[in-house]
C-alpha positions as CSV (number, residue, x, y, z in Angstrom):
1,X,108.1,278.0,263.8
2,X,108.7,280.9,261.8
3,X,110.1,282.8,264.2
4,X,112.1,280.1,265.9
5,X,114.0,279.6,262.7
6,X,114.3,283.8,262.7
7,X,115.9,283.0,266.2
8,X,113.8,284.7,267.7
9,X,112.6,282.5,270.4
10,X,115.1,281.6,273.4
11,X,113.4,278.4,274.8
12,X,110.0,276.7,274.6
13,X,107.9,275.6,277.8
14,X,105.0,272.9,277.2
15,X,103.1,271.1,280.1
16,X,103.8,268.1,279.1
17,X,106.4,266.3,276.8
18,X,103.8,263.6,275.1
19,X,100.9,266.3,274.6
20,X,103.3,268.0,272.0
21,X,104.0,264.8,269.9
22,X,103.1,261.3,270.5
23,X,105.3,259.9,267.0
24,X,109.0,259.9,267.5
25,X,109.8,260.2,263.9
26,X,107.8,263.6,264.0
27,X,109.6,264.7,267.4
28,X,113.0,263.9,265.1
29,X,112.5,266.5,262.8
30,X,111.0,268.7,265.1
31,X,113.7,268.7,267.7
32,X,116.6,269.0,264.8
33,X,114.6,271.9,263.6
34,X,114.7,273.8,267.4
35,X,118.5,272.3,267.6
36,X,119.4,274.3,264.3
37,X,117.7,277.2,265.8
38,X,119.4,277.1,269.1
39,X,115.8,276.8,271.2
40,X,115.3,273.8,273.1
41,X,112.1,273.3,275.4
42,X,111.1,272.6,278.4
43,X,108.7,270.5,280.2
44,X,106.4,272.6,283.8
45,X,105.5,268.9,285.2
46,X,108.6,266.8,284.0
47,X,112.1,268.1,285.9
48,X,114.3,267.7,282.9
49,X,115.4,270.1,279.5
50,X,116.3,268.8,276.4
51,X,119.5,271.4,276.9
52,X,121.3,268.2,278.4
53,X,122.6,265.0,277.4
54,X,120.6,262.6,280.3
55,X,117.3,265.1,279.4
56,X,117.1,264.1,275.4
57,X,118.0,260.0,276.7
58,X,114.5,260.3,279.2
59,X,112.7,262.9,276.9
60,X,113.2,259.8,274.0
61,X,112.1,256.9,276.4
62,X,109.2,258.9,277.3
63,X,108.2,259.6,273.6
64,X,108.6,255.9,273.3
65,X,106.5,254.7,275.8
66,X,104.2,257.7,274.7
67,X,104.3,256.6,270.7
68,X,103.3,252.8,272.0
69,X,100.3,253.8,274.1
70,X,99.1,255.7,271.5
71,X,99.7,252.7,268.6
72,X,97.8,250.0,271.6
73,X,94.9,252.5,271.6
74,X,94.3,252.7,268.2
75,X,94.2,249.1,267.3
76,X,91.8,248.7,270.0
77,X,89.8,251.2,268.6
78,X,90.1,249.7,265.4
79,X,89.4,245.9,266.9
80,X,86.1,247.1,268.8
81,X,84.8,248.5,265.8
82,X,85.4,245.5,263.4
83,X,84.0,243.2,266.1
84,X,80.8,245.3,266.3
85,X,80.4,245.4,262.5
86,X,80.7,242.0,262.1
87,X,78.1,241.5,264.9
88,X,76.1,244.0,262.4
89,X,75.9,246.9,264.6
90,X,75.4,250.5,263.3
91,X,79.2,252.3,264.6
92,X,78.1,255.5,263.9
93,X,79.1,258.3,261.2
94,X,76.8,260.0,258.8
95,X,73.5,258.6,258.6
96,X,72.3,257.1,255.3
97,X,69.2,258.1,253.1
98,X,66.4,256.1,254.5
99,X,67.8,255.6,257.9
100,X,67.1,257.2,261.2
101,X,69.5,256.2,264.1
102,X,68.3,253.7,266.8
103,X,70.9,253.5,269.4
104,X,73.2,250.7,267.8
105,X,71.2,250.0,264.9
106,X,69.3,252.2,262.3
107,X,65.5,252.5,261.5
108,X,63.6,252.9,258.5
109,X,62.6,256.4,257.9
110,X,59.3,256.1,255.2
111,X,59.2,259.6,253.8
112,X,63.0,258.7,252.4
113,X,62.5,255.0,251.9
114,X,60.7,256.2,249.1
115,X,63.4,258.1,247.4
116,X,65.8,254.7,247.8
117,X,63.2,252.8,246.0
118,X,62.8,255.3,243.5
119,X,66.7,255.6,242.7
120,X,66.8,252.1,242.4
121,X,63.7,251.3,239.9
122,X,65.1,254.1,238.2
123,X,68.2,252.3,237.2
124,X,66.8,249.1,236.7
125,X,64.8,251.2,234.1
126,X,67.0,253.3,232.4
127,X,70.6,251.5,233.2
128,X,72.5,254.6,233.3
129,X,73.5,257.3,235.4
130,X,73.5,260.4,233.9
131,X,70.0,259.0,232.9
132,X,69.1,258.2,236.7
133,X,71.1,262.0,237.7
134,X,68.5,263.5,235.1
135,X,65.2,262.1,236.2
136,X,66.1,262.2,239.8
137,X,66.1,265.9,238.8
138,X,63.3,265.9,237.5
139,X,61.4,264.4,240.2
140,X,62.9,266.5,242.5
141,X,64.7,264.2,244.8
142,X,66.8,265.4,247.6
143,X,69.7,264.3,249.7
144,X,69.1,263.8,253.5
145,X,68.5,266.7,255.8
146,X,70.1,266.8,258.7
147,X,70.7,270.1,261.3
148,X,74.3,270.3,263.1
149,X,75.3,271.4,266.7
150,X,75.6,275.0,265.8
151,X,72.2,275.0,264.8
152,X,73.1,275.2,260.7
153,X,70.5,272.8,258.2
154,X,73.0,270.7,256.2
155,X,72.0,268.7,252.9
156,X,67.9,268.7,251.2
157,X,70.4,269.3,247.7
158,X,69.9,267.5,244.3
159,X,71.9,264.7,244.2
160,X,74.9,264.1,241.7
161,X,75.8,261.6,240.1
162,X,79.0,260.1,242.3
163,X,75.7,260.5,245.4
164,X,73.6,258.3,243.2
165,X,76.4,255.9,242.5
166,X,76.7,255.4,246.3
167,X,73.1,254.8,247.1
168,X,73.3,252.2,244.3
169,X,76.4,250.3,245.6
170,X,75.9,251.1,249.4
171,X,75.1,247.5,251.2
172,X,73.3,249.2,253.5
173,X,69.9,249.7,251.6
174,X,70.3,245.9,251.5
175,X,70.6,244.8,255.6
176,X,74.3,244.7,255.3
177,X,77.1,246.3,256.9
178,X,80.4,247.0,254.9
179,X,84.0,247.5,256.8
180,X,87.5,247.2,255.6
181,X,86.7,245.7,252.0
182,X,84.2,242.7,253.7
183,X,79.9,242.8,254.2
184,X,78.6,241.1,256.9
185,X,74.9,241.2,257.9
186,X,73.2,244.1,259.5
187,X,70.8,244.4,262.5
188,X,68.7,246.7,260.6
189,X,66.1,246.2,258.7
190,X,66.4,246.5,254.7
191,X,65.0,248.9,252.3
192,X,65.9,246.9,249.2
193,X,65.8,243.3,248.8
194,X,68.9,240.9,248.9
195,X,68.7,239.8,245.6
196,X,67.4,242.7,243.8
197,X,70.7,244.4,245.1
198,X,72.7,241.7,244.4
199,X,71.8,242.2,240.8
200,X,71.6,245.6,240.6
201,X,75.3,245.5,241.7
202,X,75.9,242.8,238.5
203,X,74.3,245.7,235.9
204,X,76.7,248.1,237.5
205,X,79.7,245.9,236.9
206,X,78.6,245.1,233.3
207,X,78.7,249.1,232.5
208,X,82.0,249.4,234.4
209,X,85.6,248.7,233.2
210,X,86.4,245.2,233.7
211,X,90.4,245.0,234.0
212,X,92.4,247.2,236.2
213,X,95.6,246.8,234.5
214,X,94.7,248.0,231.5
215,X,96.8,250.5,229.5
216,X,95.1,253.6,231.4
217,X,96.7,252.5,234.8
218,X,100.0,251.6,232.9
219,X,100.0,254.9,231.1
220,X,98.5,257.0,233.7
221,X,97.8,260.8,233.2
222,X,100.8,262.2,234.9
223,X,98.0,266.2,234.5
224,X,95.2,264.9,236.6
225,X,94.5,267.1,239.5
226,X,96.6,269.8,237.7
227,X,94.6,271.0,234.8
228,X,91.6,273.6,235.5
229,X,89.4,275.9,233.3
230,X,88.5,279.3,233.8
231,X,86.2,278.5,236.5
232,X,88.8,276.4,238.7
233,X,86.5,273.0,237.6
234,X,89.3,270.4,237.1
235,X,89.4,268.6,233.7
236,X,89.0,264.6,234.7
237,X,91.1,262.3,232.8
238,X,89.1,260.0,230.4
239,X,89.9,257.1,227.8
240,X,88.3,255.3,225.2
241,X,89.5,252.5,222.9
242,X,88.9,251.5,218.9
243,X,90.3,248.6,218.0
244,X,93.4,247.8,219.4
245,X,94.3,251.6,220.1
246,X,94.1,253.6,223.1
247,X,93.1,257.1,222.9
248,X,93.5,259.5,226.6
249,X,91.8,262.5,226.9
250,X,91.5,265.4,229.6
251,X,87.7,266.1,230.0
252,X,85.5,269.1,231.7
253,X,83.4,267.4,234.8
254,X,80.4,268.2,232.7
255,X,80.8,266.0,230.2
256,X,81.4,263.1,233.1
257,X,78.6,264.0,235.1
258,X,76.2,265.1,232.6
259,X,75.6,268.0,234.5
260,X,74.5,271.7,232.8
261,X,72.1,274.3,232.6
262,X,70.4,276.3,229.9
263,X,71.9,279.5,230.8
264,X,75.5,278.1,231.8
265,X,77.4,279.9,228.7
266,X,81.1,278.1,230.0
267,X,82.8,276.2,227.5
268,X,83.7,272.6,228.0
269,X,87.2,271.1,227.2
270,X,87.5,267.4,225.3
271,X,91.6,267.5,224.6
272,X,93.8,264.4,223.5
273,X,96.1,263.9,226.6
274,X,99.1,264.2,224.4
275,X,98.2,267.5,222.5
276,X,98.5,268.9,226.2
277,X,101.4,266.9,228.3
278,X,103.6,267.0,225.1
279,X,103.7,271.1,224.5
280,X,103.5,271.3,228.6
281,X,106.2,269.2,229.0
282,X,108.7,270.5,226.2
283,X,107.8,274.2,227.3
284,X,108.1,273.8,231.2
285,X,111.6,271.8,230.7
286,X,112.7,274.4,228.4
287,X,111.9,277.1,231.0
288,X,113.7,275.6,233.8
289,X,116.5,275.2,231.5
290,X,116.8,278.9,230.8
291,X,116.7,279.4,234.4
292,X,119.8,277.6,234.5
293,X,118.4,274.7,236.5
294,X,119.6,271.9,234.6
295,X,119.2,268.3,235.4
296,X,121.0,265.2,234.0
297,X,118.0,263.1,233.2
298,X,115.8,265.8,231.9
299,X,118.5,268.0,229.4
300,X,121.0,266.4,227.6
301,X,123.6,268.1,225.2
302,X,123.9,266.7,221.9
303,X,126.0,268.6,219.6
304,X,124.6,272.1,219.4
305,X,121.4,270.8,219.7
306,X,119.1,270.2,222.5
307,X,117.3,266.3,223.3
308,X,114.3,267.4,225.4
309,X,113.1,264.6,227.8
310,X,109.9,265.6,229.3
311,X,108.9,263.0,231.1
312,X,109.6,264.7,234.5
313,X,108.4,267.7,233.7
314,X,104.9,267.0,235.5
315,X,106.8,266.9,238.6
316,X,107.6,270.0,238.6
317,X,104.2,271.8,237.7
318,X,102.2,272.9,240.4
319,X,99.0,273.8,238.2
320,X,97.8,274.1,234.8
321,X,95.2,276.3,234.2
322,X,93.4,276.5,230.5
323,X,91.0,279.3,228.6
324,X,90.3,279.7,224.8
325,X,93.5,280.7,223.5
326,X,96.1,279.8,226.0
327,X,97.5,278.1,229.4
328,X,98.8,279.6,232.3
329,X,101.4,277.1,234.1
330,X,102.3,277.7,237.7
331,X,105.7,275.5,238.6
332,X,106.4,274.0,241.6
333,X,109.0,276.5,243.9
334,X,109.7,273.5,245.8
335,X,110.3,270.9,243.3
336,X,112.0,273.8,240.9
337,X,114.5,274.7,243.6
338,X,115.3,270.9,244.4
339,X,116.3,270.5,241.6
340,X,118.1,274.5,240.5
341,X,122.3,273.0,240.8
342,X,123.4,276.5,241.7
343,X,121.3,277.0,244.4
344,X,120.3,280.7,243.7
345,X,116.7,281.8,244.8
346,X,114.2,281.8,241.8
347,X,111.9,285.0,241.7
348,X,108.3,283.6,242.0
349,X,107.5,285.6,238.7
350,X,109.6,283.3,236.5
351,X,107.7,280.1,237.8
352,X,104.5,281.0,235.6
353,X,104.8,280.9,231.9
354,X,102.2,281.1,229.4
355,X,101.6,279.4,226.6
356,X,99.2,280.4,223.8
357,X,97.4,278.0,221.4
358,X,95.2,278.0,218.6
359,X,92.2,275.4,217.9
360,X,91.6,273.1,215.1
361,X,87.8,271.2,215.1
362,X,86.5,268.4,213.0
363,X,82.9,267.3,214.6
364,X,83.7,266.9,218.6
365,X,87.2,266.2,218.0
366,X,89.9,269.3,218.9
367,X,93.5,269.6,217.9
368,X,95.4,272.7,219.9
369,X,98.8,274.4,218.0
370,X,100.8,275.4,220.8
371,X,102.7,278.4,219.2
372,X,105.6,277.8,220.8
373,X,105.9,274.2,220.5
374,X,104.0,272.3,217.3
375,X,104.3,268.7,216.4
376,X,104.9,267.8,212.7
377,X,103.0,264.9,210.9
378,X,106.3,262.8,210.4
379,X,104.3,260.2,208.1
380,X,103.0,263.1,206.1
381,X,106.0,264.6,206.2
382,X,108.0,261.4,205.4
383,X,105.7,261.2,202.1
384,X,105.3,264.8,200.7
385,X,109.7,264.2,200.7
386,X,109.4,260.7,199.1
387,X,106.6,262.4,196.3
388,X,109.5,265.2,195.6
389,X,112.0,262.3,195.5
390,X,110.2,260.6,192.7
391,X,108.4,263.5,190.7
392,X,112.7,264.5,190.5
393,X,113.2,260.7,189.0
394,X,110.2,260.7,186.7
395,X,111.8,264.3,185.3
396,X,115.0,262.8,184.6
397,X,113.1,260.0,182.4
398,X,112.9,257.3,185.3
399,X,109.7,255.2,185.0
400,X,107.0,254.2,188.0
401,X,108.5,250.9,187.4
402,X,111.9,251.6,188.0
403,X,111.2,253.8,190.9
404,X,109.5,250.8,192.8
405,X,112.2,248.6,192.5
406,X,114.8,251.2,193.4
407,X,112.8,252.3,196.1
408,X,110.8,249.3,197.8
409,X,107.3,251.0,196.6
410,X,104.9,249.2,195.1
411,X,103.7,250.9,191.7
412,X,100.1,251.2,193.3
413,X,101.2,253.5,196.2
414,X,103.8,255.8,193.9
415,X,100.4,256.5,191.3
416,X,98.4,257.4,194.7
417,X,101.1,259.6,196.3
418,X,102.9,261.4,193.7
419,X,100.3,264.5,193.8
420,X,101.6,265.2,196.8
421,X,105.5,266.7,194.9
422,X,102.3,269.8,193.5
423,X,101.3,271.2,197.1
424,X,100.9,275.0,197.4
425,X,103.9,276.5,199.2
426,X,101.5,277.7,201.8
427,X,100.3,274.3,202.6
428,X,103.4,272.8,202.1
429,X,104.8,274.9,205.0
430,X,102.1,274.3,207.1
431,X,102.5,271.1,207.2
432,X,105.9,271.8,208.2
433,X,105.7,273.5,211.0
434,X,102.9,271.3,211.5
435,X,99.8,273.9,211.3
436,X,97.9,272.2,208.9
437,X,94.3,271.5,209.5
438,X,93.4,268.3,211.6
439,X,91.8,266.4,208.6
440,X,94.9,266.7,206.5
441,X,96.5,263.2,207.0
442,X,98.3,260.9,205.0
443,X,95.2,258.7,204.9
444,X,92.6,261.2,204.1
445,X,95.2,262.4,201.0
446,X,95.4,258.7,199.9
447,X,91.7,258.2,199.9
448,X,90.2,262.0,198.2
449,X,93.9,262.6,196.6
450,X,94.5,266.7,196.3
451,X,93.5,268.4,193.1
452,X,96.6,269.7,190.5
453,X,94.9,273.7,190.7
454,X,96.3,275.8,193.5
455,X,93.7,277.3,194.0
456,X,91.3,274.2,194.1
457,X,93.8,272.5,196.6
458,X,92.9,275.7,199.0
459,X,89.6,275.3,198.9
460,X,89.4,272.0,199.6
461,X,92.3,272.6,202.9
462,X,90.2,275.3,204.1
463,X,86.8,272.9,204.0
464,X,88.7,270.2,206.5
């Protein structure tokens, strides 16, 4: 196709018109494509071109009547098979763990019923998976074994835990057959008992999220599939609640799975989603801007000022990839130039940016200070101003009592903050430009409070 858009290609000759395409709405764009390019196509066994006006009326009847046959076929496909499972006949595919086929139907295979029955008492024993991934390990279990046309030996590997997960929920182990959402009963034999499964499947449930409209599928996380580490593992979105709030972060698959090994030196990545799609967002909407490709909905002038919206900005990232110290961002080339007004090429250089960072612990919990792009406490920053407010009015002879009423503030939370007017001018700016360490919040400072010696107040920052 390359070269018919170069024009390099006078006409194309197929055998026959419905073994190119059997969907009209692909034929569409496929024919305005060779139109553009001035190359229509011929068919050997069909006397008419698409050059003329009667060739593209029979050319579309025949696409039609090609487009239905194939659509009739299908669902006939589709019908047999649904009929056969619900008669409870094996329809073929990959062969379970602890099957054998047998014609229509499947046979127990002993050697692996016993690793079924294993996986499932281990479960009932331990009621969780990384717990059933590890002693499954441990014991050595494999998944089936099974050796292809070309002669090649595929599976005998240690199971993971999304395998295990299946075996658990797979109605198959209990003499059912699943299709299309429903479970009717199977031919075969079963390796697990009816009820045994049935509540095996009830402790899964229990362990699982209950509600699918929760926040998490309300607020999804517009990086997932995007963000990698160094080793090109993608970091899986992950949630967790306290209370009332929700809390989104962007894990390594090793913390999901469970899965490591002693002499496995990679890091591992637990990030609050915002930390990440908030910098991301402002940085990569700021590139594109400086590219000149400005969009309505995503830049607005105000003033001499510029209102960021980054709420599009996934859109037009292709990939995220994150190591200690900073994240490479490939855009889009296809979504960027959609959206570039002027139309002019983009060099593929100025689609990556880079975007260093620096890391704050406290415990498991990690902050990242995107250089380029920190987030100021506002509440702290709201209350450091209101301290310097009053420790002005208690200098010009103003009393805590006056100051509440003039201000709103109970007495109470004037005494606790006022300390806060005597920060260092280091700290101060760091909480400015919003570098200060994670632990320094408005809470922590109104229950420790911040000692009146410089010196003292440093040494009790850098401990945080």
């Amino acid at each position: 196709m390359d070269e018919v858009d170069a024009k390099q290609v006078d006409q194309i000759v197929v055998y026959k018109i419905d073994r190119l395409t059997r969907s009209l709405a692909d034929f569409a764009k496929l024919v305005g494509r060779l139109d553009e390019a001035g190359a229509p196509f011929v068919s050997v066994t069909q006397s008419f071109n698409t050059s003329t006006r009667m060739g593209r009326l029979t050319l579309n009847v025949l696409l039609s009547s090609a487009q239905f046959e194939r659509e009739v076929t299908a669902e006939r496909i589709r019908d047999k098979i649904a009929a056969s499972k619900r008669k409870g006949l094996w329809m073929g595919g990959n062969v379970p763990l602890g099957y054998d086929p047998d014609g229509r139907t499947l046979k127990i295979n002993p050697s692996e019923q016993q690793i079924i029955q294993t996986i499932y008492d281990l479960y009932e024993e331990h009621s969780s998976m990384n717990k059933v991934r590890e002693k499954a390990e441990q014991l050595w279990l494999r998944s089936k074994q099974c050796r292809l046309a070309d002669g090649r030996q595929r599976g005998g590997n240690l199971m993971s835990r999304g395998r295990l997960h299946h075996i658990l929920t797979n109605p198959i182990y209990a003499g059912r057959i699943r299709h299309k959402g429903q479970i009717f009963g199977g031919q075969h034999p079963a390796i697990i008992d009816s009820d045994r499964w049935d509540a095996l499947q009830q402790q899964l449930s229990s362990k699982s999220a209950k509600e699918r409209n929760t926040k998490q599928h309300r607020d999804p996380s517009p990086l997932a599939g995007k963000i990698v580490d160094e080793a090109g593992q993608k970091l899986t979105p992950s949630h967790t609640r306290k209370g009332d709030r929700h809390y989104r972060y962007y894990i390594s698959q090793k913390l999901v799975t469970g899965v490591s090994r002693a002499d496995d030196k990679q890091r591992t990545w637990r990030i609050p989603a915002k930390q990440l799609e908030e910098p991301i967002g402002r940085a990569v909407i700021r590139h594109i801007r400086d590219l000149c490709v400005r969009g309505s909905d995503q830049i607005i002038a105000a003033g001499e000022d510029m209102i960021i919206d980054h709420s599009g900005a996934p859109e037009m990232i292709g990939s995220v990839k994150i190591k200690p110290g900073g994240l490479m961002i490939q855009l889009d080339p296809k979504r960027v130039q959609a959206s570039n007004e002027s139309k002019t090429p983009i060099n593929s250089d100025a689609l990556q940016l880079m975007l260093p960072f620096t890391e704050c612990r406290r415990g498991v919990e990690m902050k990242l200070v995107v250089e380029c792009d920190t987030t100021v406490d506002q509440r702290l920053w709201r209350n450091i101003a209101n301290a310097n407010h009053w420790y002005k009015r208690i200098k010009e002879g103003a009393t805590f009592d006056q100051i509440s009423v003039e201000t709103g503030t109970s007495k109470r939370r004037i005494q606790q903050m006022i300390h806060l007017a005597f920060l260092t001018p280091d700290i101060f700016r760091q909480v400015t430009q919003g570098r200060q360490p994670m632990g320094l919040t408005s809470d922590w400072l109104l229950r420790h409070g911040m000692p009146a010696g410089w010196d003292a107040q440093r040494k009790r920052i850098a401990s945080l």
